[in-house]
NUSEKOL-261249 format. One line per 2 residues: number of its first residue (from 1); for each residue x, y, z of N, C-alpha, C. Coordinates in steps of 0.05 Angstrom, whole numbers, plus 5000, padded with zeros to 4 digits. Layout:
N
NUM) X,Y,Z,X,Y,Z,X,Y,Z; ... .
//
This chain:
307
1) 8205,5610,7905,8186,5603,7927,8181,5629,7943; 8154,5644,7953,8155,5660,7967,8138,5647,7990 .
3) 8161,5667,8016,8156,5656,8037,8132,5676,8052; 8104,5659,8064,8083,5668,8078,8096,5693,8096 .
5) 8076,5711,8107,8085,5729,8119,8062,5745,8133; 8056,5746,8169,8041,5762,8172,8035,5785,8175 .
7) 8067,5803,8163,8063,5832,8170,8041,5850,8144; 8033,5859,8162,8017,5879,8135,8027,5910,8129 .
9) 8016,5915,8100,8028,5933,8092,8007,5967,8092; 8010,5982,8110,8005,5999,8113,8000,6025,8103 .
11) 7985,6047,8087,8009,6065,8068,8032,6072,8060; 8039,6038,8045,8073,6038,8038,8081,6032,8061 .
13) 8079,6033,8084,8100,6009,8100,8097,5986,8115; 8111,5976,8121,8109,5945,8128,8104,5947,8162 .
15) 8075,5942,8171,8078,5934,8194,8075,5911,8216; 8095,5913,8235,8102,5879,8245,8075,5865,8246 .
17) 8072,5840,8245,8049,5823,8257,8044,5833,8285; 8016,5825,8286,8004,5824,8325,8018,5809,8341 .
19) 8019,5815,8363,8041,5800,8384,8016,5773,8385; 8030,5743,8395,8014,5716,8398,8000,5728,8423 .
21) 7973,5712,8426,7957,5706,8448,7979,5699,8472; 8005,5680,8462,8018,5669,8490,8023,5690,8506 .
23) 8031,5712,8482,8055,5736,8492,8039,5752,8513; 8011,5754,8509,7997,5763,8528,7994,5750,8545 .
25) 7989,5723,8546,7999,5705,8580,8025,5705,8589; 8040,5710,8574,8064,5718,8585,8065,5736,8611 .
27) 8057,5763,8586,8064,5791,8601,8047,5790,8623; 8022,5777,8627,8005,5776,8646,8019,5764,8674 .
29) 8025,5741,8669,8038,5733,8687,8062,5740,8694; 8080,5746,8693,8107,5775,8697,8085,5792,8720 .
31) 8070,5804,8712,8057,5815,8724,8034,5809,8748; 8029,5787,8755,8022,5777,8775,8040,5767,8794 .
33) 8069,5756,8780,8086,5751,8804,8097,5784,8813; 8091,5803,8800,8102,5833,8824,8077,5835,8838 .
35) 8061,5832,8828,8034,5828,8858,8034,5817,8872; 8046,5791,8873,8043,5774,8896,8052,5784,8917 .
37) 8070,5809,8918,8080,5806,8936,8063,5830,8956; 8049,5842,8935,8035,5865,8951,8015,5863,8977 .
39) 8005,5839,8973,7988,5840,9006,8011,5827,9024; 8028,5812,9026,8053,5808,9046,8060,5835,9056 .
41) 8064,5849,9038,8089,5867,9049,8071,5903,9045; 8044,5900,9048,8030,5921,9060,8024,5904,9083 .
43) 8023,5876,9090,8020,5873,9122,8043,5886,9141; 8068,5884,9120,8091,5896,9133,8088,5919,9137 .
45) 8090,5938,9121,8086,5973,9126,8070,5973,9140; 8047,5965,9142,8024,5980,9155,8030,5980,9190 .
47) 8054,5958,9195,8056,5950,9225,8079,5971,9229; 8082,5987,9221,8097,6007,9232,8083,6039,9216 .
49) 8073,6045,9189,8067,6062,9174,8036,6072,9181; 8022,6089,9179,7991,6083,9185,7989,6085,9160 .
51) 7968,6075,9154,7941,6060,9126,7949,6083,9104; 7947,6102,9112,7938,6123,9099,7962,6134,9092 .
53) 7976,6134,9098,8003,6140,9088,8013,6115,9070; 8012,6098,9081,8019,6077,9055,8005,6073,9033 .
55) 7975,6080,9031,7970,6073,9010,7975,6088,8993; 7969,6126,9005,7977,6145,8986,8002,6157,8977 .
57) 8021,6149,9000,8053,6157,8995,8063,6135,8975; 8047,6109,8970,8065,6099,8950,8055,6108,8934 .
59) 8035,6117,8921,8024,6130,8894,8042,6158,8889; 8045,6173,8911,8060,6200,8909,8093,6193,8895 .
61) 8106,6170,8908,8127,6164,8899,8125,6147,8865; 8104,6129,8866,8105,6120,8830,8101,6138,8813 .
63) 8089,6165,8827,8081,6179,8803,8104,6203,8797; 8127,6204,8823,8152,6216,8809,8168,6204,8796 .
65) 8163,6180,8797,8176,6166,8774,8162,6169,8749; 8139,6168,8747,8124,6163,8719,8122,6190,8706 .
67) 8128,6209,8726,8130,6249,8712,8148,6241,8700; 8178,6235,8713,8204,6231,8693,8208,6218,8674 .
69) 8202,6187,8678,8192,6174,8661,8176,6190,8629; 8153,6208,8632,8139,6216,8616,8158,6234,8595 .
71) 8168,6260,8620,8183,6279,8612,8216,6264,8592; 8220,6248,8605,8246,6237,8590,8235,6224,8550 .
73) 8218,6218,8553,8212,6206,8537,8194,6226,8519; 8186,6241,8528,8165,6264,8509,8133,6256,8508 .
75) 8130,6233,8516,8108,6222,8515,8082,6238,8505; 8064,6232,8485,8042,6254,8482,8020,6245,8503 .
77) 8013,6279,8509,7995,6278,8516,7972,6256,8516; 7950,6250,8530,7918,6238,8523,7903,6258,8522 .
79) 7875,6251,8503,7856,6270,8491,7845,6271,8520; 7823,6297,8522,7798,6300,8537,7788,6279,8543 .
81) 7784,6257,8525,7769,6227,8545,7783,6207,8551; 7806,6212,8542,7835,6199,8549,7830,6200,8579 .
83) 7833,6226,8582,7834,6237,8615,7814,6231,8632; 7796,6227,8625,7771,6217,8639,7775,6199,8645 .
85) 7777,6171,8619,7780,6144,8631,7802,6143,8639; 7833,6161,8642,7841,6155,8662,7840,6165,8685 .
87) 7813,6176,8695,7808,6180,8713,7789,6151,8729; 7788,6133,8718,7772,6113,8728,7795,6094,8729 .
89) 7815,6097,8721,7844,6078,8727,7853,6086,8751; 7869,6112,8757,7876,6123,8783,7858,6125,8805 .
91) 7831,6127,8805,7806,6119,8823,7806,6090,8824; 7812,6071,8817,7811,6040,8816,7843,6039,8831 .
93) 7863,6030,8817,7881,6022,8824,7908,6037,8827; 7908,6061,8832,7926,6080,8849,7909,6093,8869 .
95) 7886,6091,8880,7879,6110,8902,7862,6082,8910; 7831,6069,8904,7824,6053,8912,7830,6031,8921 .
97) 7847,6015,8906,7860,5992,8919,7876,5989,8934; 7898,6017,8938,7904,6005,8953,7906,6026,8985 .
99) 7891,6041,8989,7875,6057,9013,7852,6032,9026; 7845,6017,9003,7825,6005,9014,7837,5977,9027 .
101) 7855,5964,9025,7872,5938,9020,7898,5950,9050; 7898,5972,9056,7924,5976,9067,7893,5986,9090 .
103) 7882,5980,9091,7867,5996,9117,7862,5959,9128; 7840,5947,9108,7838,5923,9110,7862,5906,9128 .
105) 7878,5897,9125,7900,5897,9129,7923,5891,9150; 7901,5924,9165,7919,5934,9196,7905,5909,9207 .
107) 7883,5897,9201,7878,5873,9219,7861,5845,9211; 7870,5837,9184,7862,5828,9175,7892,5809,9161 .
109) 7900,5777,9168,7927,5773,9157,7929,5768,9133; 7954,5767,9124,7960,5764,9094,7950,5745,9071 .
111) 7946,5718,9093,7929,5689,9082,7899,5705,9077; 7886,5722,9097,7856,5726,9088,7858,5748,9068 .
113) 7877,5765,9070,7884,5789,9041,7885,5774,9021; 7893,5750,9020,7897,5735,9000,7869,5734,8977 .
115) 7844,5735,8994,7816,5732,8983,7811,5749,8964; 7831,5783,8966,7820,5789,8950,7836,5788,8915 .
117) 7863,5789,8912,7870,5773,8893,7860,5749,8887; 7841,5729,8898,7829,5711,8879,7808,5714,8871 .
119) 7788,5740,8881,7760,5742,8868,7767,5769,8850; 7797,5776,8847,7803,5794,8826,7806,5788,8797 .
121) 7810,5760,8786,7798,5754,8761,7779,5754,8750; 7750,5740,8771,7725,5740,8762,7719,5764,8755 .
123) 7727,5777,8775,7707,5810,8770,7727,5828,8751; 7755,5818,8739,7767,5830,8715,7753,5822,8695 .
125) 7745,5793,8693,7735,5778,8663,7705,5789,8662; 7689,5793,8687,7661,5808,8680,7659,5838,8673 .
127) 7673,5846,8688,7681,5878,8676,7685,5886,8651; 7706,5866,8638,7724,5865,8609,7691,5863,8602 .
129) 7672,5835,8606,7658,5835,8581,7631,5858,8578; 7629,5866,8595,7609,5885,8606,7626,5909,8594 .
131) 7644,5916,8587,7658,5946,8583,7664,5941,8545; 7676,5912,8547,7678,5914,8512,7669,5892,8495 .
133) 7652,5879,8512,7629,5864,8490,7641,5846,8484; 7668,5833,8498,7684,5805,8501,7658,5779,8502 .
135) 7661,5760,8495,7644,5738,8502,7652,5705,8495; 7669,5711,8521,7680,5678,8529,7659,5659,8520 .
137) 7674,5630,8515,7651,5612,8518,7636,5603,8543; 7621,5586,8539,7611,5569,8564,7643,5566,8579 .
139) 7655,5546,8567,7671,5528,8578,7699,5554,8593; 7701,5573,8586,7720,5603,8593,7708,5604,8628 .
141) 7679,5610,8619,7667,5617,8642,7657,5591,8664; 7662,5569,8658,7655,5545,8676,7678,5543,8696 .
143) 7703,5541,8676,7738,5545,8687,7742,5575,8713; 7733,5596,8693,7734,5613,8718,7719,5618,8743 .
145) 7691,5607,8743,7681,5603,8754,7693,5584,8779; 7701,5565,8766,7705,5539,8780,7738,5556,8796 .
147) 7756,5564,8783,7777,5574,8799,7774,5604,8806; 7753,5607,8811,7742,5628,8834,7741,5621,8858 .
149) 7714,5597,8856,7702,5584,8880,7734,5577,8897; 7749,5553,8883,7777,5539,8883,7792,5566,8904 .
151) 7802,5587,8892,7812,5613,8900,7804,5617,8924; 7777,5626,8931,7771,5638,8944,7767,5615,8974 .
153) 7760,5596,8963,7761,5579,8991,7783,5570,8998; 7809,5567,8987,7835,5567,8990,7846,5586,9013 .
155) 7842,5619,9000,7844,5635,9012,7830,5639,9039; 7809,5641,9038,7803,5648,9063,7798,5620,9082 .
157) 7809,5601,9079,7811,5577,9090,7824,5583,9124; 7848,5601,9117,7855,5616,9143,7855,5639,9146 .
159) 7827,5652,9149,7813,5677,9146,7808,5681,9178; 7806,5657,9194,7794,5666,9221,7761,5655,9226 .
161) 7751,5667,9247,7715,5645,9247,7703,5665,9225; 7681,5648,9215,7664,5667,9198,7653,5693,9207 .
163) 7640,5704,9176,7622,5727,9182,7636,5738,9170; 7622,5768,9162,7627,5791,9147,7637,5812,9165 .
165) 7665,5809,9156,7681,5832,9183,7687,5860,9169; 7688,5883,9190,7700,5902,9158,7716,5902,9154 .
167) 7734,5883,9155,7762,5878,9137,7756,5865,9104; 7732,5849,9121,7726,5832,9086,7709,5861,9066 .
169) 7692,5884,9083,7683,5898,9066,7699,5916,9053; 7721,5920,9059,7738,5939,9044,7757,5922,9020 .
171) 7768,5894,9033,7772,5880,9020,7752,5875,8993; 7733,5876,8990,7710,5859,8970,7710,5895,8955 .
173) 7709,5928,8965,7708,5941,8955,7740,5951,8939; 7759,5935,8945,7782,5935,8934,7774,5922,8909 .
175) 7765,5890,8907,7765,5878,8894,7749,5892,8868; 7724,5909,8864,7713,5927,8846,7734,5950,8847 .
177) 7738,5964,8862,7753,5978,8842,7786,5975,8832; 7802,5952,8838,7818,5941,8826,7808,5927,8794 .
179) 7782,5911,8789,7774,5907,8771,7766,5930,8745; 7750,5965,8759,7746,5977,8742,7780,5990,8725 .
181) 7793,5984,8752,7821,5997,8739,7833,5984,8718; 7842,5962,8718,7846,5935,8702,7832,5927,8673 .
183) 7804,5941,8676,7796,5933,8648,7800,5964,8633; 7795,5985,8652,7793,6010,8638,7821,6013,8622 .
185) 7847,6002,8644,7876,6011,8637,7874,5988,8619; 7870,5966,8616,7879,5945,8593,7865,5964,8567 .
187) 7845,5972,8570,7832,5979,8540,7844,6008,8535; 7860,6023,8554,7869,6045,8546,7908,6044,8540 .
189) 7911,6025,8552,7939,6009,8535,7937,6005,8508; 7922,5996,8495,7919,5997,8475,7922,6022,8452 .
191) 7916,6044,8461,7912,6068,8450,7936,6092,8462; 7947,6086,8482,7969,6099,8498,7995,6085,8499 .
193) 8000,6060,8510,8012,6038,8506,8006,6027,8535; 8030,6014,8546,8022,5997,8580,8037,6008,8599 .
195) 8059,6022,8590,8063,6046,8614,8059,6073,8613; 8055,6087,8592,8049,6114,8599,8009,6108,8603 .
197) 8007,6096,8602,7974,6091,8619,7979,6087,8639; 7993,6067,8658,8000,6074,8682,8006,6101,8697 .
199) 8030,6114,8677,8045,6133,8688,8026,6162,8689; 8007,6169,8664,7990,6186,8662,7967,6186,8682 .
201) 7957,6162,8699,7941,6155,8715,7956,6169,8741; 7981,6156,8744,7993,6171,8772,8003,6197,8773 .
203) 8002,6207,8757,8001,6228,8751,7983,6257,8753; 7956,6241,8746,7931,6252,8748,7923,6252,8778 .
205) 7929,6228,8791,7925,6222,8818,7950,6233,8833; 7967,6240,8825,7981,6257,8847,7978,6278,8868 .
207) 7963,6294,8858,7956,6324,8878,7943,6312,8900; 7918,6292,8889,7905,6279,8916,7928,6265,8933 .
209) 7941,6246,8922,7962,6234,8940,7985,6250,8958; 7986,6272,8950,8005,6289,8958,7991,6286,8979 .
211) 7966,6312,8972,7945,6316,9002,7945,6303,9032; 7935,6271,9017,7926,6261,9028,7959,6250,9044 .
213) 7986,6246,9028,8000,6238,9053,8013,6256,9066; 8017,6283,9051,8019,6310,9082,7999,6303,9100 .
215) 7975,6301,9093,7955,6301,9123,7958,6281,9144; 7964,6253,9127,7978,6231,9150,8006,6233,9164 .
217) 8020,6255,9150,8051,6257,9164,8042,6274,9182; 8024,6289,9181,8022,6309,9203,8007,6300,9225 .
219) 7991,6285,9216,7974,6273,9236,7987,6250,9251; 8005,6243,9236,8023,6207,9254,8055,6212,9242 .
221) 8072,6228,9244,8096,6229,9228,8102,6202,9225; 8109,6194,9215,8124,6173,9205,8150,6149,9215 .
223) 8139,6133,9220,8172,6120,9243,8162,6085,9246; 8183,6071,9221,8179,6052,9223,8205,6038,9222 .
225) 8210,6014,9219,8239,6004,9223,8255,5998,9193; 8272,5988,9183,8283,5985,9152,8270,5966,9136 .
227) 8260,5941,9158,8243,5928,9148,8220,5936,9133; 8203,5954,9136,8179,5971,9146,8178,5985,9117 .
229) 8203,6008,9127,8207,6017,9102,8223,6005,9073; 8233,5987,9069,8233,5967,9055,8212,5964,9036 .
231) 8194,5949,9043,8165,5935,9036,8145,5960,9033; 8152,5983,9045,8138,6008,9025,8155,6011,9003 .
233) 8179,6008,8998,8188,6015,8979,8185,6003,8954; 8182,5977,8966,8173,5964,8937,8143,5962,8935 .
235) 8127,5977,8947,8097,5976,8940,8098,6002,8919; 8119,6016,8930,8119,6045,8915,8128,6042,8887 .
237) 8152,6024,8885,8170,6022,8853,8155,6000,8836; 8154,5981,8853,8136,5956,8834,8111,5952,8842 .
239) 8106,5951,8858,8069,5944,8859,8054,5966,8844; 8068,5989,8854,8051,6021,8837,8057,6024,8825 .
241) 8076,6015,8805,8089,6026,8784,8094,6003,8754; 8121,5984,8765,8136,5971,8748,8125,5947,8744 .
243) 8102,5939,8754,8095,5920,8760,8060,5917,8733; 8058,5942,8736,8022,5948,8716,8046,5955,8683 .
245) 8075,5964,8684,8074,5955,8657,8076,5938,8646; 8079,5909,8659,8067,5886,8649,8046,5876,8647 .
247) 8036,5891,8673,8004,5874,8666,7989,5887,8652; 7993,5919,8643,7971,5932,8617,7985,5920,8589 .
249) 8008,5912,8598,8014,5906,8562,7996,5878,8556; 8003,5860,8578,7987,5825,8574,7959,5837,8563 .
251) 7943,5855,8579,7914,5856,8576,7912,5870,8543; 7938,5886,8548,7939,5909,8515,7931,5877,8491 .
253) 7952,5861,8493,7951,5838,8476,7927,5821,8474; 7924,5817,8499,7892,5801,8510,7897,5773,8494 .
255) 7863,5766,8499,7838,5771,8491,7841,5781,8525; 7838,5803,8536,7831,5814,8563,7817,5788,8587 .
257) 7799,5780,8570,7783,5757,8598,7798,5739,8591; 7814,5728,8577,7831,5699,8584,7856,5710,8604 .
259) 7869,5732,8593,7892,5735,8610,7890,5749,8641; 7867,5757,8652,7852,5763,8673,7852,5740,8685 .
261) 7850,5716,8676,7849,5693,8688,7875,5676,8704; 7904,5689,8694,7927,5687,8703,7923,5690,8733 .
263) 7908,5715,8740,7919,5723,8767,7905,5704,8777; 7894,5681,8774,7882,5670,8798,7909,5642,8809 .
265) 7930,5643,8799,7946,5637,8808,7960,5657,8834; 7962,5682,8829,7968,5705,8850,7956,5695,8880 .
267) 7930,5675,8885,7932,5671,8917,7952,5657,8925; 7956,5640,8907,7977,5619,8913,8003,5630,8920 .
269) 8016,5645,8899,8043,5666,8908,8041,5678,8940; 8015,5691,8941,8016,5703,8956,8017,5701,8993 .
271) 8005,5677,8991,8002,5659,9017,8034,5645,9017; 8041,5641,8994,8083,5628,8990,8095,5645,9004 .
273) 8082,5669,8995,8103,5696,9007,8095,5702,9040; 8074,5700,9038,8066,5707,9071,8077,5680,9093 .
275) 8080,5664,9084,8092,5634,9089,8128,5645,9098; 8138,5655,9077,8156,5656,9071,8169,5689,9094 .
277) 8165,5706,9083,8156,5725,9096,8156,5730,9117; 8127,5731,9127,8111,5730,9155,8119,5715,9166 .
279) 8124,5683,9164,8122,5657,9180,8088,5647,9183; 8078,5660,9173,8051,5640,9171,8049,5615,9162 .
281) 8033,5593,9173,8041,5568,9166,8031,5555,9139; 8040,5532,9125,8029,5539,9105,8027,5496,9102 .
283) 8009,5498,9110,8002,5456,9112,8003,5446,9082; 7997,5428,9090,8001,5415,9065,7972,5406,9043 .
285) 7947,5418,9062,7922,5425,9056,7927,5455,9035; 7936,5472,9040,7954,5493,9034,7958,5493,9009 .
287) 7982,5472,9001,7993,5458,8986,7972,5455,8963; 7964,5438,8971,7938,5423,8956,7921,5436,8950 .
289) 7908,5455,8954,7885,5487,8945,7904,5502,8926; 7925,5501,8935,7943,5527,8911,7950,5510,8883 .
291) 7945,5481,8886,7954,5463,8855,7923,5463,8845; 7905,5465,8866,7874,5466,8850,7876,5494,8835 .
293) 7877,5515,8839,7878,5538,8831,7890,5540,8814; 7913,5529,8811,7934,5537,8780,7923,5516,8764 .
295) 7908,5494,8772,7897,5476,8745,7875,5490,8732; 7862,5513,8750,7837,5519,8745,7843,5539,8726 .
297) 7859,5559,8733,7871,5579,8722,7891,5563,8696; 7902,5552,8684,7904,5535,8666,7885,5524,8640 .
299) 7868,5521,8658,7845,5507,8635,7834,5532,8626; 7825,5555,8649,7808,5576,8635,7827,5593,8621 .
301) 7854,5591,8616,7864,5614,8597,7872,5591,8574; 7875,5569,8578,7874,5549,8541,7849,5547,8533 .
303) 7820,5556,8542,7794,5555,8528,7798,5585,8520; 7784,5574,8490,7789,5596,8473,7766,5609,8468 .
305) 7770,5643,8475,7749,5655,8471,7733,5663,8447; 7709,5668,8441,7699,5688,8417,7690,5706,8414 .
307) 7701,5725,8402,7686,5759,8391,7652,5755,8395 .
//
């Protein structure tokens, strides 16, 4: 009897099968619960840190990890356009998101930060299809659609009175370039793997981060309490760092727009944590928006996409 087998055979050697679709909702989600915690606990730093030092001093710190990281490991280099598109990774989500998200922030609370992790799927799954010619079904895009709307009115449910404040505009410009980062680094995981694409991004973006957090130490030295510094520290090790090698590997596995669709569970975490956290209240209306959201986010990553 010979037994079925999906590894294929390569010039003479055997290589493993493709990781399952699950394995990429897996890794996706691993990686949305180390985000959750990122708009909580930039509300924290920022109440003792200024903006600008937090956003860029945690990039300065992930990216001495990800030198060593590199150097320990030998890592090769990326080509000439390697470097480019990771230049649209470190402009997205080591310098954009979160300069833009830590300014937002200083006055804007953790429940309304919340908004922008839930309009961060839609604009991952449009990006993905617009960058690599992905094309969900109807029914992909009805689900995300539908746990967008779900997300986003959840979230900003306790946003404060209406209107377009510039907290929501930096917020909404987080949300694009968190998305260009996300599809560029998922499709360059692929070809690098899911952390030295991270690590080569912070890398690239270091000199600016340096810059930019000498100029805030000089301009505001630094002086916050353990708490304070705490909650930068883990924006620095896991939000900037330990946290995207899970989520470039999920997207590495993909199909990219189904597992994009994980994070729209991330408002939910994240309002838990600011609940939890902060002491912000969290009703039972609350409750009930964050189980709409994970049903929504549910249905749109079991509809199955097509090439």
């Amino acid at each position: 009897m010979r037994m079925k087998s999906n590894a294929t055979v390569v010039g003479g050697s055997v290589l493993p099968p493709p990781p399952a679709p699950a394995a990429g909702l897996a890794w996706g989600a691993l990686g949305v619960l180390a985000f959750s915690l990122t708009v909580p606990l930039t509300r924290v730093a920022v109440g003792g840190l200024d903006p600008l030092f937090t956003g860029a001093g945690r990039a300065v710190v992930a990216a001495a990890l990800a030198g060593a990281a590199l150097l320990l490991t030998r890592a090769p280099r990326p080509t000439r356009r390697q470097w480019r598109r990771l230049a649209l990774v470190a402009g997205g989500v080591v310098a954009g998101f979160p300069l833009l998200t830590s300014f937002a922030l200083t006055s804007a609370p953790a429940a309304h930060g919340a908004v922008v992790v839930a309009l961060l799927p839609a604009a991952t799954a449009v990006t993905a299809v617009l960058r690599t010619g992905e094309r969900p079904s109807r029914a992909f895009w009805a689900a995300a659609a539908a746990g967008a709307v779900c997300a986003v009115g959840f979230a900003a449910r306790d946003g404060g009175p209406g209107g377009l404040h510039r907290a929501d505009l930096l917020l909404f410009a987080g949300v694009l370039a968190a998305a260009v980062g996300y599809t560029e680094g998922g499709l360059l995981a692929r070809e690098l793997g899911a952390w030295p694409t991270i690590s080569w991004a912070l890398v690239l973006a270091a000199p600016a981060a340096l810059a930019v957090t000498a100029a805030s130490s000089l301009a505001a030295p630094p002086a916050a309490t353990a708490g304070q510094w705490a909650a930068f520290g883990y924006l620095a090790v896991v939000s900037a760092f330990l946290g995207f090698f899970a989520w470039y590997r999920g997207l590495r596995i993909g199909p990219m727009a189904r597992v994009s669709q994980v994070q729209l569970v991330q408002p939910v975490l994240t309002i838990a944590w600011a609940a939890l956290l902060l002491g912000e209240p969290l009703p039972a209306t609350t409750v009930a928006g964050g189980l709409a959201v994970v049903g929504c986010a549910a249905l749109a990553v079991r509809t199955r996409t097509r090439s």
